[in-house]
C-alpha positions in Angstrom: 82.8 -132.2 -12.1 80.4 -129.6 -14.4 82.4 -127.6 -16.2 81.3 -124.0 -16.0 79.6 -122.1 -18.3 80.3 -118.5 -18.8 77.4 -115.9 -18.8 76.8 -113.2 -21.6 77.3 -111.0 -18.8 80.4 -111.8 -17.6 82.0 -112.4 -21.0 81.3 -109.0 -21.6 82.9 -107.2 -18.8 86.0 -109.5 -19.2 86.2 -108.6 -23.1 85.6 -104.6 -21.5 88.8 -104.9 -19.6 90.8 -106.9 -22.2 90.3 -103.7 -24.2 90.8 -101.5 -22.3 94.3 -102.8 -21.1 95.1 -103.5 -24.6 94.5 -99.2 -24.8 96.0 -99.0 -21.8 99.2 -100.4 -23.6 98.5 -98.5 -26.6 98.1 -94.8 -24.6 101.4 -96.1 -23.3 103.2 -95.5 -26.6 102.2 -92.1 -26.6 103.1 -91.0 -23.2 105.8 -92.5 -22.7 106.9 -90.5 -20.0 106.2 -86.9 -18.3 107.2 -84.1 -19.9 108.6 -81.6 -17.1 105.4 -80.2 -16.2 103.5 -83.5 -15.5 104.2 -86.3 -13.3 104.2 -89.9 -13.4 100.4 -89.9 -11.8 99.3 -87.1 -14.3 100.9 -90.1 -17.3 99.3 -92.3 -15.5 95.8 -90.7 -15.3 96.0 -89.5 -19.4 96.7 -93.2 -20.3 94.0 -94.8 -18.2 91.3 -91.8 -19.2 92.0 -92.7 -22.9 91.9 -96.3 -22.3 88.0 -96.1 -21.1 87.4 -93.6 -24.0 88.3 -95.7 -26.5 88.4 -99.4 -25.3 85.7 -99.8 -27.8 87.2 -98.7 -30.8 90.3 -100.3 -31.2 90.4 -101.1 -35.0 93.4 -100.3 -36.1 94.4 -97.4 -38.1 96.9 -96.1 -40.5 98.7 -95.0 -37.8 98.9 -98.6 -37.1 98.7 -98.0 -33.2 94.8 -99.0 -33.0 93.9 -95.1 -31.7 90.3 -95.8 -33.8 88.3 -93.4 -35.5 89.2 -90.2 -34.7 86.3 -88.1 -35.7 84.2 -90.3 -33.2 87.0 -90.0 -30.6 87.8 -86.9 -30.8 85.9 -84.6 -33.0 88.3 -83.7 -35.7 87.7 -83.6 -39.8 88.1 -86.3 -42.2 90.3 -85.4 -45.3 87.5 -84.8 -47.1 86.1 -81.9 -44.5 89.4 -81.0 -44.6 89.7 -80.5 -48.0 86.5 -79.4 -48.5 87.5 -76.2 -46.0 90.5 -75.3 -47.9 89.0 -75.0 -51.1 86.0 -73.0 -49.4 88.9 -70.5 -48.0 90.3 -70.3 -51.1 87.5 -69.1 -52.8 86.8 -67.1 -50.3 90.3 -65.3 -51.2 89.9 -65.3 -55.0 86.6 -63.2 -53.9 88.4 -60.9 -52.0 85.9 -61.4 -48.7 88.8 -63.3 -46.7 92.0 -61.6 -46.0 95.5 -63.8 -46.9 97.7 -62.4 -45.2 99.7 -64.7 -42.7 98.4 -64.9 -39.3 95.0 -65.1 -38.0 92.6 -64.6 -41.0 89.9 -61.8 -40.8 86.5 -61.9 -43.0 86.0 -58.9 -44.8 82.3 -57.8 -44.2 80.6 -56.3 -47.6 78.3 -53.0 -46.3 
């Protein structure tokens, strides 16, 4: 009997579906149910549309649930962009062209 010898292929698409089950799972620790608007198919849906998304970008995270990089994922600021933003609205408030009063902040236009 040969033994069989897998192709690159198909060694691919099986490690594609590993990883995306193992994000399956993971999705699945952060809806763990439906709220009272959704249902169990709309859960459903959420976890497997997140599992494609980031099937390939499992590393794990301080969050330690494997989510992945989520600039890449989903757009958001590092801490450093973050920071970066905060200390540009503050100077913007020590120059008196951004309002601080709480709520929605409004940019004061010099004429």
């Amino acid at each position: 009997m040969d033994n069989y010898v897998e192709k690159k292929r198909e060694r691919r698409i099986r490690d594609y579906y590993r990883m995306v089950f193992r994000a399956y799972r993971v999705a699945s620790t952060w809806w763990a149910g439906p709220d009272i608007s959704q249902t169990w198919d709309e859960v459903d849906r959420y976890r497997w549309r997140y599992a494609k998304r980031s099937a390939n970008n499992l590393k794990r995270c301080s969050c330690s649930l494997g989510c992945g990089n989520s600039r890449r994922q989903w757009g958001e600021k590092s801490r450093q962009e973050y920071r970066m933003s905060l200390e540009e609205n503050e100077q913007l408030i020590d120059l008196g062209l951004l309002d601080d009063s709480p709520g929605k902040r409004d940019v004061r236009r010099l004429s």
